[in-house]
C-alpha positions as CSV (number, residue, x, y, z in Angstrom):
1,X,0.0,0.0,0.0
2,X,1.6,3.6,-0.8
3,X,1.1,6.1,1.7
4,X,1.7,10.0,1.4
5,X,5.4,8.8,3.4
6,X,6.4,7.1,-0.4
7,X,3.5,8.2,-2.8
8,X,4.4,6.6,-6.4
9,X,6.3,9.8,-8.2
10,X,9.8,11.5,-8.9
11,X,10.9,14.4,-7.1
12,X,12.7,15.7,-9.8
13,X,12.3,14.8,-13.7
14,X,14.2,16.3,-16.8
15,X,13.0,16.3,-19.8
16,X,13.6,18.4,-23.1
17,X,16.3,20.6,-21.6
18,X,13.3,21.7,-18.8
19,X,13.6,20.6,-15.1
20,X,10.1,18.9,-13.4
21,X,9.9,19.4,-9.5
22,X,7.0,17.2,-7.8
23,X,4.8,19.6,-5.6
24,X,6.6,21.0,-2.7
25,X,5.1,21.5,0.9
26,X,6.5,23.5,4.2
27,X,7.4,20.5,5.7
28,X,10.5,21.5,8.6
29,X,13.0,18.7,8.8
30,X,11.5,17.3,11.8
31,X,8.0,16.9,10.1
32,X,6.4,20.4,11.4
33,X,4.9,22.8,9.4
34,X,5.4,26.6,10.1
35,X,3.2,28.9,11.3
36,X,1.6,31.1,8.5
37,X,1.7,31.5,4.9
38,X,4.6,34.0,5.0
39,X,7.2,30.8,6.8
40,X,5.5,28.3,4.8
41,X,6.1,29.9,1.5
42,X,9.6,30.9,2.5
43,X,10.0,27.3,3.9
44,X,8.8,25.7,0.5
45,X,11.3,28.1,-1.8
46,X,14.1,27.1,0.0
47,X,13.1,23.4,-0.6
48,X,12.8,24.1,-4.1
49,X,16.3,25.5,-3.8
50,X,17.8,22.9,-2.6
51,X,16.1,20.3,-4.9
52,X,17.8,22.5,-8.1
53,X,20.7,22.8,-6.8
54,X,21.1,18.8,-6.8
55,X,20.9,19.6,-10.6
56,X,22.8,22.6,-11.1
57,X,20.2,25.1,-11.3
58,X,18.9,27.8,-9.0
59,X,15.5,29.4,-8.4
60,X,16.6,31.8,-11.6
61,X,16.2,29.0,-13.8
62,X,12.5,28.2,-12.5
63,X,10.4,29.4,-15.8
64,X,6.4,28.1,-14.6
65,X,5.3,28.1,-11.1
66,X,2.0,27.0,-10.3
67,X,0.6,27.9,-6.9
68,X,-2.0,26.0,-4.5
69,X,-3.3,28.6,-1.9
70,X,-5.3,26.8,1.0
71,X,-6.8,30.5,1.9
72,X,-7.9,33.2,-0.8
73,X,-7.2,36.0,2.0
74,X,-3.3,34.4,1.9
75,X,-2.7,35.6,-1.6
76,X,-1.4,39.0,-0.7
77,X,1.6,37.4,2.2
78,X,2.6,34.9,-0.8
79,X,3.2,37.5,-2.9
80,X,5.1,39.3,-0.6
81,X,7.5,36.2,0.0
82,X,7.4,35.3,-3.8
83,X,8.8,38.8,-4.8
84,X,11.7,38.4,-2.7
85,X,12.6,35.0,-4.2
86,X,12.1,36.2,-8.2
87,X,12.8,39.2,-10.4
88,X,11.9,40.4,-13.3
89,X,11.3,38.7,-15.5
90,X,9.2,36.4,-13.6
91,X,8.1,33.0,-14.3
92,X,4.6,32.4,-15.4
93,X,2.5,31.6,-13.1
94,X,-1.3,30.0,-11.8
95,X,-2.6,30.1,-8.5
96,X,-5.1,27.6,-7.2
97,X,-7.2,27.9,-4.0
98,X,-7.4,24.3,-3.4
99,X,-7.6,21.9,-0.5
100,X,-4.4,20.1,0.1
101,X,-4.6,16.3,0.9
102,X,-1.9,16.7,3.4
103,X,-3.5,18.7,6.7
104,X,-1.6,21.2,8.1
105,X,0.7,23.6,5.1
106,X,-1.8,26.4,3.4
107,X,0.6,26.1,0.6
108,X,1.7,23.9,-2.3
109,X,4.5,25.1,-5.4
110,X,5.7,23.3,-7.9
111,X,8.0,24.5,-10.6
112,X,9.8,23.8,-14.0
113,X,12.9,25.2,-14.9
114,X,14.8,25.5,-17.8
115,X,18.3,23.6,-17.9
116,X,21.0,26.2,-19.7
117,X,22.3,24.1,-22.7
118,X,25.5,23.2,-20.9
119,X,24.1,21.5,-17.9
């Protein structure tokens, strides 16, 4: 039986010269979750960070975010936190108010980047 602990999927998949990262949640090292959406989206970018960097890239290369708010009134505090993580210009992106199936994060990102043709 898979469980959310080992659910069937790859964390990280290239294809095409783009980079696929599975969904990422503000899950702390010892299995908390932070307090508000400003932690948990900081909390999930580093993640995403450190999952490129296994691969040689870096939140620059991200080109497509997509976005799953547990809260509408969040939207504003993600924003915040995403503008200190991206510049100009920005990936494209879609948000989602959704309900996550894991209980506790208001927040769910997952990304592709683009691989530079020498990586």
């Amino acid at each position: 039986m898979t469980t959310l602990a080992s659910p069937p999927l790859s964390k990280v998949r290239r294809a095409h010269g783009l980079v696929f990262l599975s969904g990422e949640l503000p899950f702390a090292a010892d299995g908390s979750v932070p307090e508000g959406i400003a932690a948990q989206t900081q909390l999930c970018l580093r993640r995403i960070g450190s999952t490129l960097e296994t691969v040689g890239l870096t939140l620059k290369d991200i080109v497509q975010v997509t976005t799953y708010l547990t809260e509408p009134s969040d939207f504003g505090a993600f924003n915040a936190v995403y503008r200190q993580h991206f510049a100009e210009p920005f990936p494209t992106r879609t948000t989602v108010v959704a309900q996550l199936v894991v209980p506790g994060p208001r927040v769910e990102l997952t990304v592709v980047a683009a691989a530079p043709s020498n990586v």
